[in-house]
N, CA, C and O atoms as a Tinker XYZ file with bonds, in Angstrom:
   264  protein
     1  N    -10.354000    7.236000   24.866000    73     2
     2  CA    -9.119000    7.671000   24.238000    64     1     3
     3  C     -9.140000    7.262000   22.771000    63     2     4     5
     4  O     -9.152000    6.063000   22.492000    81     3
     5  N     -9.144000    7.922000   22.094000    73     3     6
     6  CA    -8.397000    8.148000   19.958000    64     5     7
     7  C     -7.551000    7.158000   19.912000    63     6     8     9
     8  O     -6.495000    7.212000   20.541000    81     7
     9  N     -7.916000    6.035000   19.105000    73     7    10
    10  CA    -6.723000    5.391000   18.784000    64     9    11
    11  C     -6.120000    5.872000   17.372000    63    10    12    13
    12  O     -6.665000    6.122000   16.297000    81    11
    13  N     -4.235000    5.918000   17.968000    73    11    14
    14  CA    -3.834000    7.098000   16.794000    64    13    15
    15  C     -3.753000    6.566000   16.144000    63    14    16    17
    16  O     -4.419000    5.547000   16.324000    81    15
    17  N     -2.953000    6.592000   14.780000    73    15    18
    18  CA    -2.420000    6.086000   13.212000    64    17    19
    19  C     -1.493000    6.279000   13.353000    63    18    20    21
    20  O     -0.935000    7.368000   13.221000    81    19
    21  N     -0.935000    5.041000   13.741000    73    19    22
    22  CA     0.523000    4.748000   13.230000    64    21    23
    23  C      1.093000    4.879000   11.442000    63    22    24    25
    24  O      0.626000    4.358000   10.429000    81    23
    25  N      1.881000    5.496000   11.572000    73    23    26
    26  CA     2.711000    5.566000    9.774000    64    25    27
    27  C      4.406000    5.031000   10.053000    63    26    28    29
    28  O      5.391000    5.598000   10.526000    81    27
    29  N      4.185000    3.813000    9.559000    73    27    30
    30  CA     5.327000    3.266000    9.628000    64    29    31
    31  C      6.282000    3.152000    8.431000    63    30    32    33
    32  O      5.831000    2.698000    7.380000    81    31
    33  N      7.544000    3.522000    8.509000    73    31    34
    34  CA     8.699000    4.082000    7.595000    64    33    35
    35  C      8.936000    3.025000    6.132000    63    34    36    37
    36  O      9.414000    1.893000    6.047000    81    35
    37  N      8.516000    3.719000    5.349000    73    35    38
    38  CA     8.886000    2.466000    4.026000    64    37    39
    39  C      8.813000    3.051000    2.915000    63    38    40    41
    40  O      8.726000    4.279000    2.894000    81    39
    41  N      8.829000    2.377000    1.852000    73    39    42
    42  CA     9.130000    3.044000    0.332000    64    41    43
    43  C      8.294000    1.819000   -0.161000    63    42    44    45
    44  O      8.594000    0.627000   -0.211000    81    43
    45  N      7.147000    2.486000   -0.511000    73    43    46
    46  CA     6.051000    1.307000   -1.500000    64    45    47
    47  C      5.889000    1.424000   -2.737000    63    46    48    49
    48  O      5.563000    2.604000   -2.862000    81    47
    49  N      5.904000    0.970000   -3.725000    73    47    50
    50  CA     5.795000    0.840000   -4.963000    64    49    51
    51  C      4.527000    0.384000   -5.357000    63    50    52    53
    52  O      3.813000   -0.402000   -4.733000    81    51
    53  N      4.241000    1.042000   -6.662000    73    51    54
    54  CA     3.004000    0.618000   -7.113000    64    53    55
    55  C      2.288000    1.427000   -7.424000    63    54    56    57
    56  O      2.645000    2.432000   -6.809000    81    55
    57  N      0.931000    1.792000   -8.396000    73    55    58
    58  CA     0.209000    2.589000   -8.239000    64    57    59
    59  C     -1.324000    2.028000   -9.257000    63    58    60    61
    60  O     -1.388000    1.591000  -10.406000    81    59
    61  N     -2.256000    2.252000   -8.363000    73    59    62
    62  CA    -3.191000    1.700000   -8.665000    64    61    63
    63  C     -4.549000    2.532000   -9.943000    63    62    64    65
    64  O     -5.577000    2.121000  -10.479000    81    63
    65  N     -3.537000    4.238000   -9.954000    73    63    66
    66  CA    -4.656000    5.059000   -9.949000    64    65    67
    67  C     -4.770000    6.470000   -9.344000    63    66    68    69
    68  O     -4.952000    6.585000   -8.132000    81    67
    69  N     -4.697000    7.243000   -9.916000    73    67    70
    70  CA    -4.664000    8.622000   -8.607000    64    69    71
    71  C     -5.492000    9.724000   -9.334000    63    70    72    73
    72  O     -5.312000   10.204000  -10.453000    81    71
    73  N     -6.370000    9.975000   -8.477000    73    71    74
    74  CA    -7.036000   11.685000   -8.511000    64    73    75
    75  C     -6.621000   12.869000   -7.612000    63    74    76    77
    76  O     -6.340000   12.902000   -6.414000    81    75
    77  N     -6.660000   13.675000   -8.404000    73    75    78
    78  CA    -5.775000   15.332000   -7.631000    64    77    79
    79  C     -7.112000   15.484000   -6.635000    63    78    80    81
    80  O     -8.231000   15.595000   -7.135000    81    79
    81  N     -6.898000   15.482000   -5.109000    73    79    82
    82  CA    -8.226000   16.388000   -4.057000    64    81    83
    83  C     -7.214000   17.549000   -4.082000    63    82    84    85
    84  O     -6.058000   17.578000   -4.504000    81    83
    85  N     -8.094000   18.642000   -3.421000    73    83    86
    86  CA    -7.463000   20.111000   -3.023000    64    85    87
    87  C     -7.672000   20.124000   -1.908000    63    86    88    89
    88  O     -8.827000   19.873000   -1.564000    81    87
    89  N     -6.215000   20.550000   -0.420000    73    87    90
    90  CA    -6.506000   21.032000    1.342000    64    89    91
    91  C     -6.031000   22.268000    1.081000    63    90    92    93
    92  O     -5.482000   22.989000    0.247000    81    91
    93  N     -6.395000   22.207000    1.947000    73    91    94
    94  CA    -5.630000   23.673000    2.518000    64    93    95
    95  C     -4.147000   23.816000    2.619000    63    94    96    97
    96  O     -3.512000   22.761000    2.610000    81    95
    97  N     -3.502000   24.908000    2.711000    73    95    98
    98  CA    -2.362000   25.207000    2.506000    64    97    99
    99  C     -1.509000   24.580000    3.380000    63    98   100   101
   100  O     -0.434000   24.021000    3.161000    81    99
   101  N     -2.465000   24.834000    4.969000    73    99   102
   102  CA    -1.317000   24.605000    6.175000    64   101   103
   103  C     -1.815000   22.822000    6.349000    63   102   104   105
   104  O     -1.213000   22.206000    7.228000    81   103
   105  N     -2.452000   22.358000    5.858000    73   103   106
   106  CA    -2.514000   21.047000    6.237000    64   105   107
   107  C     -1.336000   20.653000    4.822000    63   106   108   109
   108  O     -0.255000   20.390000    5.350000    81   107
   109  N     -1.253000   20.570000    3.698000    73   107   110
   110  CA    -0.049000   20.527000    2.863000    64   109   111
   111  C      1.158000   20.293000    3.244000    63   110   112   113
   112  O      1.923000   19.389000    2.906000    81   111
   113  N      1.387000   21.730000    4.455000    73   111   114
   114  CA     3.134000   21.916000    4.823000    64   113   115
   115  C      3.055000   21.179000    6.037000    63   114   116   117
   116  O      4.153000   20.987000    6.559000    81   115
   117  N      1.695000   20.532000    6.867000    73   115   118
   118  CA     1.849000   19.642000    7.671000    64   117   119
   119  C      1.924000   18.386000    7.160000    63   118   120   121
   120  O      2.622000   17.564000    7.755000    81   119
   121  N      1.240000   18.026000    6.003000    73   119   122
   122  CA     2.095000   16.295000    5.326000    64   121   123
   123  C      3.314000   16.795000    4.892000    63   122   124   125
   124  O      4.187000   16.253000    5.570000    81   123
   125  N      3.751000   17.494000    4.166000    73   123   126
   126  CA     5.215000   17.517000    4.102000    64   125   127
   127  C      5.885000   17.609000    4.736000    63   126   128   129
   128  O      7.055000   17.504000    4.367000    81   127
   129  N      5.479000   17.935000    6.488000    73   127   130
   130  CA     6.716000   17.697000    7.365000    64   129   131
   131  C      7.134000   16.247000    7.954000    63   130   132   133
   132  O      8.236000   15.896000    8.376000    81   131
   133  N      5.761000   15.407000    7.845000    73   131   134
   134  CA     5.363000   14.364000    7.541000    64   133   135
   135  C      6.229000   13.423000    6.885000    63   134   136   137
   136  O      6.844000   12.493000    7.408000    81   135
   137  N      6.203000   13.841000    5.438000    73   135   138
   138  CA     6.972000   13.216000    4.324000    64   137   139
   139  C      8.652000   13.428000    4.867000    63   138   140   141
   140  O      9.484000   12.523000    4.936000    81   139
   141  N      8.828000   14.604000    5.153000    73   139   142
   142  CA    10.326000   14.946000    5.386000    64   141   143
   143  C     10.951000   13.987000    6.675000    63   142   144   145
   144  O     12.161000   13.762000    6.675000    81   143
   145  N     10.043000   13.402000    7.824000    73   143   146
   146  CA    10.224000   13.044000    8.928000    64   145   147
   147  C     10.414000   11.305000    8.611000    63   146   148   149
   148  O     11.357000   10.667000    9.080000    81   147
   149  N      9.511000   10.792000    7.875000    73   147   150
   150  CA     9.060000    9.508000    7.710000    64   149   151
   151  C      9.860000    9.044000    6.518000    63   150   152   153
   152  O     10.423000    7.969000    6.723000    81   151
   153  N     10.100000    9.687000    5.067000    73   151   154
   154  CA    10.425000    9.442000    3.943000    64   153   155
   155  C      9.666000    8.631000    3.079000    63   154   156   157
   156  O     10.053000    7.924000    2.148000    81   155
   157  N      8.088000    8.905000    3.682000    73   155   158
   158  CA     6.972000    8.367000    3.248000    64   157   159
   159  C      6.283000    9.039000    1.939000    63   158   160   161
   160  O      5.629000   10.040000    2.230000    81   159
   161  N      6.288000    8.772000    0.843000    73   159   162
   162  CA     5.661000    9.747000   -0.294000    64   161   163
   163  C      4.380000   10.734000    0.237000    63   162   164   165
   164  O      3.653000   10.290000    1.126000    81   163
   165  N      4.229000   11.523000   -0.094000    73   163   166
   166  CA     2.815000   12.342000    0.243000    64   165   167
   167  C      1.689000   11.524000   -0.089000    63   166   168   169
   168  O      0.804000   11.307000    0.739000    81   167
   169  N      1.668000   11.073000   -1.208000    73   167   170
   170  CA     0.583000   10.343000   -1.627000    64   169   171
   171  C      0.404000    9.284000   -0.685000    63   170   172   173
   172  O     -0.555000    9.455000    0.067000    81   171
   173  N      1.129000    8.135000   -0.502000    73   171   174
   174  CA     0.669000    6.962000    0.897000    64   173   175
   175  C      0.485000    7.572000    1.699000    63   174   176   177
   176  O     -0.692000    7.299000    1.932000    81   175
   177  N      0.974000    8.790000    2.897000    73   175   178
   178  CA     0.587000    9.986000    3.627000    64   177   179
   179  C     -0.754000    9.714000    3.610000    63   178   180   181
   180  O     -1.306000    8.797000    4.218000    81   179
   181  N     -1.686000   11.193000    2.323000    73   179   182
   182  CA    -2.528000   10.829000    2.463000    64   181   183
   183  C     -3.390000    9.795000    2.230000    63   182   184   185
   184  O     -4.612000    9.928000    2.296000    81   183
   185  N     -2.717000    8.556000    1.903000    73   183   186
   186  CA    -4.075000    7.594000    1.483000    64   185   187
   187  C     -4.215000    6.703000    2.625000    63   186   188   189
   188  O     -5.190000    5.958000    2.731000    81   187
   189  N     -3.381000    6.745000    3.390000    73   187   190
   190  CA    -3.394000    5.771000    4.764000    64   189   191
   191  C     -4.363000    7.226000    5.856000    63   190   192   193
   192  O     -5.224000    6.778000    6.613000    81   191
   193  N     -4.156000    8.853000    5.860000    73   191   194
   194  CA    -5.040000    8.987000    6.563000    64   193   195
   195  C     -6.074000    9.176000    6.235000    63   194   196   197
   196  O     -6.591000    9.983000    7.008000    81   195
   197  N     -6.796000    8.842000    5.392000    73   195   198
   198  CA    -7.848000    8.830000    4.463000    64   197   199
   199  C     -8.727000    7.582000    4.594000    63   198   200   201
   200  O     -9.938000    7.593000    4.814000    81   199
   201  N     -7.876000    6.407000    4.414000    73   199   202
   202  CA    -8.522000    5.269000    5.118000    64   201   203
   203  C     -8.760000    5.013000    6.165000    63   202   204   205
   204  O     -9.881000    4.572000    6.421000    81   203
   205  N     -7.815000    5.188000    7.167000    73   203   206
   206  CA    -7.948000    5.459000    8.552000    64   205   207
   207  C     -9.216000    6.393000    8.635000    63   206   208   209
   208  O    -10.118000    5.890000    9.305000    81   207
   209  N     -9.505000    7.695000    8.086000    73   207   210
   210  CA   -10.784000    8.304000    8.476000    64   209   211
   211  C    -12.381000    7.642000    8.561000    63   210   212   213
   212  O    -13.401000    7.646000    9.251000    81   211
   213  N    -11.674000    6.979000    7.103000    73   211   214
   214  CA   -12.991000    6.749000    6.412000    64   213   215
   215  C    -13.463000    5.327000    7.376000    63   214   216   217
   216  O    -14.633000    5.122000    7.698000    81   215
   217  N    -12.482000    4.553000    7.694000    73   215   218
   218  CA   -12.917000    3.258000    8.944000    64   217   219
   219  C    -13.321000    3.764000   10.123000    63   218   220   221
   220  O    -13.750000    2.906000   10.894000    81   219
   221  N    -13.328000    5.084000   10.597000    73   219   222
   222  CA   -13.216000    5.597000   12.030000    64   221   223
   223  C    -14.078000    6.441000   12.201000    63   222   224   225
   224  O    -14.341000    6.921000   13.304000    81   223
   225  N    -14.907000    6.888000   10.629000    73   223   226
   226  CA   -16.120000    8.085000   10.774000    64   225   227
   227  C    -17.218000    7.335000   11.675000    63   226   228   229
   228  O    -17.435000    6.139000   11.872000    81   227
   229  N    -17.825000    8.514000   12.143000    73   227   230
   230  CA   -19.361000    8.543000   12.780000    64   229   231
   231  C    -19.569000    9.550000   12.205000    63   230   232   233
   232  O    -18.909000   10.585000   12.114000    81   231
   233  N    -20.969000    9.104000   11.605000    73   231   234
   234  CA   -21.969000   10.364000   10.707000    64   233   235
   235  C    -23.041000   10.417000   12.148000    63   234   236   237
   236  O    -23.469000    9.391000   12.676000    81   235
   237  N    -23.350000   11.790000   12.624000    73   235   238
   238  CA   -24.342000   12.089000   13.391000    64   237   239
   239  C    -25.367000   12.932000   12.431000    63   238   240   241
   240  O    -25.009000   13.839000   11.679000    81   239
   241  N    -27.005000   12.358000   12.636000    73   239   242
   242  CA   -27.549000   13.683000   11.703000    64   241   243
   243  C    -28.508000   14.316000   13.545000    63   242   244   245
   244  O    -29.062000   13.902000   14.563000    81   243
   245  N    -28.148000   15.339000   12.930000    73   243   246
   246  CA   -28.284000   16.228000   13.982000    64   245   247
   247  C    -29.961000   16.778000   14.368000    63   246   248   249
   248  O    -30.327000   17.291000   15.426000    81   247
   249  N    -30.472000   16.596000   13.622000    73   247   250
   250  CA   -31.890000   16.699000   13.159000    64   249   251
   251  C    -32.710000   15.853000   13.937000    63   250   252   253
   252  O    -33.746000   16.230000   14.485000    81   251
   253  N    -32.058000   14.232000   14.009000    73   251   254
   254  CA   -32.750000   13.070000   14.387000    64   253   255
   255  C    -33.011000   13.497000   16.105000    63   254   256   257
   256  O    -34.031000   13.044000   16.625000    81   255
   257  N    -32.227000   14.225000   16.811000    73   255   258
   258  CA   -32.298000   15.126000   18.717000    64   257   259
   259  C    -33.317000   15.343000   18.133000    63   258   260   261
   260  O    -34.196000   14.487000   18.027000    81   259
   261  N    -33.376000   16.135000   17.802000    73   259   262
   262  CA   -34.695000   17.281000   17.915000    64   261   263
   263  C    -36.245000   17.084000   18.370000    63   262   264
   264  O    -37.014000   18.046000   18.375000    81   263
């Protein structure tokens, strides 16, 4: 079983730094329903699931089966 990501409700201050990434449209209006639900900025949004990814990746090279 996935252990999920919790996003717990708060207003953080601060900023360390930010670069513009580009998603897709419908992942967008899915953090903003996000943002609208939680009152979590978009930006902590994505930077908590971003970290969360990045602790939770497995790189498979696919090549190494063969």
């Amino acid at each position: 079983m996935t252990e999920k990501l919790v996003l717990r409700k708060q207003h953080l201050n601060g900023n360390n730094g930010t670069k513009p990434i580009f998603v897709d449209v419908s992942i967008l209006d899915s953090i903003r329903e996000i943002k609208e639900e939680t009152g979590i900025p978009m930006r902590r949004i994505v930077e908590q699931f971003l970290c969360y990814a990045m602790k939770n990746v497995q790189i498979i090279d696919e090549e190494e089966g063969d």
